[in-house]
Structure formats: structure tokens, C-alpha cells
N, C-alpha and C positions, 0 to 999 in steps of 0.2 A: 356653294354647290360643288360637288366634285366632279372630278372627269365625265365621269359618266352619265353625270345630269340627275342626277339624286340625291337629297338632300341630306346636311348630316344630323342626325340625333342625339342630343345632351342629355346622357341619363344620371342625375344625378341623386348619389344612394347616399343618405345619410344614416350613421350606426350610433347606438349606446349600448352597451350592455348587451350584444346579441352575438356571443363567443358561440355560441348553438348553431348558430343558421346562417351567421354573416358568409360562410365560403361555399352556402349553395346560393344566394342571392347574387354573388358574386360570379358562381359560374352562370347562373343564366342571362346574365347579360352578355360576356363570352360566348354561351352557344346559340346568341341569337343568329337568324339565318341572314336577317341584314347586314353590309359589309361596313355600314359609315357610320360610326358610334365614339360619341366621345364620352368616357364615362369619371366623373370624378367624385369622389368618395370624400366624406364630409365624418371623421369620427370627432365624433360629441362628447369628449371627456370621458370615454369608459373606460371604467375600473376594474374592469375583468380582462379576460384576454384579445378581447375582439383588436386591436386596434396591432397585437403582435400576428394574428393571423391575417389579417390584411396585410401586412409588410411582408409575410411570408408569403402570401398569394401575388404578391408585385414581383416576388423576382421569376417563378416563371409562368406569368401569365403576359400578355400582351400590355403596353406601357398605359397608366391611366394615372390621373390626379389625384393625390390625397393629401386633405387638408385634415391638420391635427388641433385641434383646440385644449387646449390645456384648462377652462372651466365648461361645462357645459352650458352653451350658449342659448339653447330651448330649440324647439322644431322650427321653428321660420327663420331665426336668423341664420341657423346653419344651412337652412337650404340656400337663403339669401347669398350666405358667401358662394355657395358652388355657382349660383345664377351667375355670378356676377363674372364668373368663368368661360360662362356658356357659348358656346360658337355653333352651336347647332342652330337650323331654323326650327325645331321642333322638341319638346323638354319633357322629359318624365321622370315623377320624382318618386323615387324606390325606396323602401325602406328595406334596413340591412336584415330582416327575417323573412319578407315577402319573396315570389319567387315569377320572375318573366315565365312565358310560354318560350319557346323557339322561335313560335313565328309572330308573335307580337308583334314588331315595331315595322317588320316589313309590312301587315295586313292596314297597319297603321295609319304607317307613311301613306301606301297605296288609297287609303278612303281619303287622308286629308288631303291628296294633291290634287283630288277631284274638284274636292272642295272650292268657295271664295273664299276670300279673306275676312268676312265677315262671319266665319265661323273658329271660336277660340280653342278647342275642346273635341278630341272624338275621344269616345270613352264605351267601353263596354263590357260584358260579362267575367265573373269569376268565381271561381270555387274556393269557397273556406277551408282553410285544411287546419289542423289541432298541434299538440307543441310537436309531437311525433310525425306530422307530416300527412297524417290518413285524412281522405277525403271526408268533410263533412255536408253540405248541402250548396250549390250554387246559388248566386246572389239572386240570378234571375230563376224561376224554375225554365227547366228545359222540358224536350222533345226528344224522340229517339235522335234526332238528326242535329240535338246540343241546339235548337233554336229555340229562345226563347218563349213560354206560351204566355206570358204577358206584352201587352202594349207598353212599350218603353220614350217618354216622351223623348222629340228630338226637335230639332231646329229651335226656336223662340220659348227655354225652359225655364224663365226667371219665376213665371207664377207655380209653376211643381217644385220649382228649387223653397221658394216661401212657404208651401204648402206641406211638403214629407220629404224625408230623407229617399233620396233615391238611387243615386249615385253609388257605387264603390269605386271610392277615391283613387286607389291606386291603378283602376285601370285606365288613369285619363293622361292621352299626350297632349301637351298644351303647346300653342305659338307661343314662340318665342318673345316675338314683337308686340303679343299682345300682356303677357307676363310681365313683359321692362316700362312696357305703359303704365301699365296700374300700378309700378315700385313694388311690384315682386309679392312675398308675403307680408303680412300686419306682423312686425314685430312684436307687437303690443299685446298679442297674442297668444295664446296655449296650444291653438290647433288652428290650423290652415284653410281645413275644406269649405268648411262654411260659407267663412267672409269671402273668401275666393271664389267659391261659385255666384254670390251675393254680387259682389262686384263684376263680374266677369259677364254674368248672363244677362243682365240686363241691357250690355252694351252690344252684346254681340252671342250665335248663336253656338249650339253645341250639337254633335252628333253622336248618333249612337249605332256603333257597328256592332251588329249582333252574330258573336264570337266569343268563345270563351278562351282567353288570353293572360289569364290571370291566376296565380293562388296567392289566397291573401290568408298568412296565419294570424288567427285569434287564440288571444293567449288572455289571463286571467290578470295580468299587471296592462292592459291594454289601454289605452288613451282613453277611448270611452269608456274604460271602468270608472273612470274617475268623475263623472258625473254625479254622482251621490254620494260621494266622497267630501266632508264638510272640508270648507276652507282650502280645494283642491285649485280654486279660479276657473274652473272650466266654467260655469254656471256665468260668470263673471265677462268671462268671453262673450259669450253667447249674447248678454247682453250689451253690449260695443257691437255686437254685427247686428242686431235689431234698430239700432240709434243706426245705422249707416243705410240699412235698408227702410226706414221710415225716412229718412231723405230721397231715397232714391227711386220710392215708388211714383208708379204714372198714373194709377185710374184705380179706382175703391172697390176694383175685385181686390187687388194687390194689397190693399189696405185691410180687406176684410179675412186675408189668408192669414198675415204680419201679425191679425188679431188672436185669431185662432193658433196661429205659433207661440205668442207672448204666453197664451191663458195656460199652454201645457210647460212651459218653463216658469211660470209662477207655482204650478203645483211641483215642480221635481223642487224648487227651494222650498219649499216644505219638508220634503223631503230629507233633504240636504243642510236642512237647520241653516238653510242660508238665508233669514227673516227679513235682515233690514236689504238685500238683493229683491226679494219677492216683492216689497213694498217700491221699489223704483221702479220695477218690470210693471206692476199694476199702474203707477203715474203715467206709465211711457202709453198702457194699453187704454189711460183713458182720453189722451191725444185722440186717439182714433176713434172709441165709441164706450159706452157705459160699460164697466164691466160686468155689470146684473149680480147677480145675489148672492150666487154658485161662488165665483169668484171671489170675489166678498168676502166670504165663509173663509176661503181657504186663506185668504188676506188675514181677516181674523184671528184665525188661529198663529199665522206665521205672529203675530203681535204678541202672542201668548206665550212664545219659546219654548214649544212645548218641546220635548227631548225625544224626538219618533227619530233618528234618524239611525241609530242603532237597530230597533225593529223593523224598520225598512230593509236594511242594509242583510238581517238574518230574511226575511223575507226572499228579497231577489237569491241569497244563496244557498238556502233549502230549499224552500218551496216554490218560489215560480221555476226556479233549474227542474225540479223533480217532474214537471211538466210540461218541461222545452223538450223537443226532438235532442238525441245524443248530448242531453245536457247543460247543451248553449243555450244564452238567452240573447235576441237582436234587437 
């Protein structure tokens, strides 16, 4: 705690490859309007110039931590090394083209200190912005008054988290203490949020301040592009946090969501010509209950190796884009 009784915040921004954006993500952690920020910066072996604008942004900006990895380590370990930094009671993990609000961390800190302790997570609203920075559509839709006109689940969200993606990751400040408990992120891993929220909410609960705090750019090389992307491992992930959340389910709503989650990543490895994945994901879905016919089917064919994953792939980037708003697909 500092003098003043306010708590301090660990924002820790890891970079690759984001010589474009890395010195405006960097300034809005700077102009946030909170005073107690410790921020360390994590660059991830890039190969372009990000890593000399950052050294360039250290000499006159205010004093912060950067760690240099000379192979690129993947997204959790390198968040891992900055955790293991962290002195804040409260963590946000930034990536080096995403961009703070100004008053983020203060509207923040302010909902979590309300808070018990038995809440790991407040997290809330943000607006997509494109490589250029122009605004594209907010995560939640809004009101004239920027509130959200959806219900946004909060406190006990382990059975929404099993059930739809809802979340935008980056606008969540996590406890500290709850972070260092669970050993941070799954190294073993390609992406963070999932297993993170998987593990996290069940134990404990999550808030949702309705705020928009956030711009999170979507770019065409983006992490979830890589889902239909053969032999990417994301698919592969996905299922290691399915095996973690079939351990950690309590009553056969939870079971019967887990279901319905396995049955829609059995068809994207179809997709994804990821065959002999699709056939373990179905083993795992039949733990839980028969997977009927439909299912089956698409079992089936995963058996057949059939080579769809190029026509998918023109698929999602002619034609469902030609019928997404500005282009994007979510």
C-alpha cells in the first residue's frame, strides 16, 4: 500500500512484433489518471523494431521494468516472468497494440476495493478499434449514456464462462494473490484466457463494471485467427482446458454446458483438419453423455480426412467477412 492508502497496480504489457502501436500502449499506461502503477514490459523476441522504441520510450518517460528475451517465450510464459515481478495488489495484463482508457485503473481499483476477497476479476466494456485505430463496434452494445443494453453476467460466472465467450480479456484487472495461487498462467499453453477464467471462476467470483475502459485492436494476424489454422495448437489448447474443467465441474448443469462446448470445438476440427483432435474431444464428450448422431456425422467424416480446411478458410475471408458489419468477423 502506499502512503495514501491506495493500492499499487502491476500492469504488465508484453510485445512482439508491434513496432506500430507499441508507443501508444505505452503512453496510456503513462496517462493514466491513477498515481501507483508499476508497469513492466515483457518484449518477446521481436524482430522488428518494437523492442528499440521501447528503450527509446524508457529514456524519457517515467522509470519502468523491461524484460528482453532473446527466443520468444509464447504468451504465458512471458507474462509469467513479469508476475513474478509484480508488487502490485492488483494486475493487468496489456498487450503491446491494445490501448488503457485514462481512467481505467483508477475506476478499477475504486469497484475492486469495494469488493471481498472472494472476488478475483472486475472486468468490463470495450471498443474494438482496426490497424488504423478507427473505432469499430463495442464488445458490449451500448446506450447513449455508453451503458451497456445487455445483462452482463457477474458474481458466480463459472457456468457462462463454460457456456459462451463473454468476456474481453483485456479489460480484466486480476488479484494479485489470487493470480500467484493458481501459478499464474498454463505455460503449456497458446492462450491465457480461457484456462484462466476456467480455473479462476469456479473458485472465486468476478465483477463486471459497466464502463468502457478499453480499446482492444483486432488485427488479421490475431490470436484467434489461428483457430482454423491446421497444426496452429490452438484447437489443442482448448482441449487441456476442457480436461481441466471436466475435473472441476460441481452439478450436470456444468456438465451439460462442458457438452455443448466440446460438440462446437469438435466441428471447428473439422474444420481445421485437426481429425485425430476431433476424435479425443468426442472420447472426452462421451464421459459426459452420448454424443447422438449429428455429432457422429461430423466424427465421421473427421475419420475421412477430408481436405475442407482450405474452403473453410476462403470461406470465413470472402464470404462470411462480405456479411460482417465493417468487415470483421467475432
Amino acid at each position: 500500500m502506499e502512503e495514501s492508502g491506495l493500492p499499487l497496480v502491476t500492469v504488465i504489457l508484453t510485445s512482439y512484433n508491434q513496432e506500430k502501436y507499441i508507443e501508444e500502449a505505452l503512453t496510456s499506461v503513462f496517462y493514466q489518471t491513477y498515481p501507483y502503477i508499476q508497469l513492466i514490459v515483457v518484449d518477446n523476441a521481436s524482430t522488428d523494431n518494437t523492442l528499440a522504441l521501447i528503450e527509446r520510450f524508457r529514456v524519457t518517460s517515467p522509470a519502468f521494468q523491461l524484460i528482453k528475451n532473446n527466443v520468444n517465450a509464447g504468451l504465458c510464459r512471458a507474462f509469467n516472468q513479469g508476475l513474478s515481478l509484480a508488487h502490485g495488489k492488483y494486475v493487468i495484463d496489456l498487450s503491446g497494440d491494445d490501448i488503457l482508457i485514462s481512467g481505467r485503473i483508477e475506476d478499477q481499483v475504486s469497484a475492486f476495493e469495494e469488493l471481498s476477497e472472494e472476488y478475483a476479476v472486475v472486468f468490463s466494456n470495450a471498443t474494438y478499434v482496426d490497424a488504423a485505430g478507427r473505432n469499430v463496434r463495442n464488445h458490449y452494445p451500448v446506450d447513449k449514456s455508453s451503458k451497456s443494453l445487455q445483462s452482463v453476467p457477474s458474481g458466480d460466472v463459472y457456468k457462462n464462462i463454460l457456456e459462451r465467450y463473454f468476456i474481453c480479456t483485456p479489460t480484466m484487472m486480476m488479484r494479485t494473490a489470487i493470480l500467484n495461487q493458481l501459478g499464474g498462467y498454463d505455460e503449456n499453453l497458446l492462450f491465457e484466457d480461457f484456462d484462466f477464467w476456467i480455473r479462476s471462476s469456479v473458485k472465486f467470483k468476478y465483477f463486471y463494471l459497466d464502463e468502457i475502459l478499453m480499446k482492444k485492436r483486432i488485427l488479421p494476424v490475431s490470436l484467434s485467427s489461428l483457430v482454423y489454422k491446421k497444426g496452429s495448437g490452438m484447437l489443442a489448447s482448448y482441449y487441456a482446458v476442457c480436461n481441466k474443467a471436466y475435473d472441476l465441474n460441481r452439478d450436470q448443469k456444468e456438465f451439460d454446458l462442458l457438452a455443448a462446448r466440446i460438440r462446437t470445438f469438435i466441428r471447428k476440427c473439422l474444420y481445421a483438419q485437426e481429425f485425430e483432435l476431433a476424435i479425443r474431444f468426442r472420447r472426452l464428450l462421451n464421459y459426459i453423455e452420448n454424443p447422438g448422431w449429428k455429432t457422429e456425422v461430423i466424427v465421421f467424416l473427421c475419420r475421412l480426412h477430408l481436405p475442407i480446411n482450405f474452403i473453410y478458410r476462403f470461406y470465413i475471408k470472402n464470404v462470411k467477412k462480405a456479411f460482417t458489419p465493417e468487415g470483421f468477423s467475432f
